[in-house]
N, C-alpha and C positions, 0 to 999 in steps of 0.2 A: 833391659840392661841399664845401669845406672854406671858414669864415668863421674866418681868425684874426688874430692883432694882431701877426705877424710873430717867435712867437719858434718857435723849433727845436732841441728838446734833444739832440735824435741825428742830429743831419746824416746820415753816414753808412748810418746802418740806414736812413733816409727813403730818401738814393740809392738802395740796394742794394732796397727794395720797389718801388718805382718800376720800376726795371731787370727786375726779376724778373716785373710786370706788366706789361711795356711789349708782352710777345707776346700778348697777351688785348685781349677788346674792351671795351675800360676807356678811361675819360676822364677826367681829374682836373680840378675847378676848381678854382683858390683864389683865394678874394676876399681880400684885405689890408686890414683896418679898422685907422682910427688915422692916426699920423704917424710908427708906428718904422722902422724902417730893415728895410725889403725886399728887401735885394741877394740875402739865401740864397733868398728864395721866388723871383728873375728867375734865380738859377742852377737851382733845378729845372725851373722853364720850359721847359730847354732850348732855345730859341729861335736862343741866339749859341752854343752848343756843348752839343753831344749829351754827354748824365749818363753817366759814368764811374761803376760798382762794382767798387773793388778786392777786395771780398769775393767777389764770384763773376766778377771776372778779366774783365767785358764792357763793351760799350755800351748802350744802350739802343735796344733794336728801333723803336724811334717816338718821337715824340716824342706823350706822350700827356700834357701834364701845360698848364694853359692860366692865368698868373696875372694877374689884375686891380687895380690898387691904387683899390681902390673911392672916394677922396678924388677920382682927375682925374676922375670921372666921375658925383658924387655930387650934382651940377645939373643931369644930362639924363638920365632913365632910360631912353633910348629908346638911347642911344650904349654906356651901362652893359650893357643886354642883347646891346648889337652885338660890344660887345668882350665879353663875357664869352663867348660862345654862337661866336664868329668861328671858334676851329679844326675846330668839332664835325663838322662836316661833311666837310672832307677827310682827319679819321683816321678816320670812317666809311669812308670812298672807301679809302683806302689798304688800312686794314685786308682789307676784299673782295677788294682788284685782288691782295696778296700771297698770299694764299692761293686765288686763283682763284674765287672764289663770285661769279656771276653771281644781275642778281636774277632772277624770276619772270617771263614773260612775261606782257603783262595778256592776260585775258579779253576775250571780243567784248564781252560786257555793261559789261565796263570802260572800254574804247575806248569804245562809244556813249555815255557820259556824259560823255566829255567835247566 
């Protein structure tokens, strides 16, 4: 999780870790504090269009990157935690179904509990 006030000194080498990350099971938050202007943190997002590195010539294998501008959300922590935590689960899911990892079948003793 990353808490910052929206500046970004190297654009580029940020894309290009990102990119380089994005085949690992990595999740990025960034919460956005403040009122400065957050358009570079919705472009790593990837949300409206998948991170481009011209350094290593790709795309980004996922989108693993999840930003929150913690201001529209900073009167309901309940909504705060929905958007922040909201992608986690389907790049979990992805992540597995791309590389084929099935989970664990439960146990008897597991089933009887519930």
């Amino acid at each position: 999780m990353i808490i910052t006030d929206g500046i970004i000194n190297d654009m580029e080498r940020t894309i290009d870790e990102i990119v380089r990350g994005s085949n690992n099971p990595l999740a990025i938050i960034i919460i956005g504090v403040g009122d400065a202007d957050f358009s570079m943190m919705d472009k790593l997002d990837g949300d409206n269009e998948a991170l481009f590195s011209r350094k290593l010539g790709k795309y980004a294998a996922a989108d693993i990157v999840q930003f929150v501008p913690f201001n529209d959300f900073k009167h309901n922590p309940t909504l705060l935690a929905k958007e922040t935590l909201q992608e986690l689960p389907g790049q979990l899911v992805n992540y597995m179904r791309k590389r084929q990892i099935s989970p664990l079948p439960r146990s008897e003793a597991q089933r009887v509990q519930l």
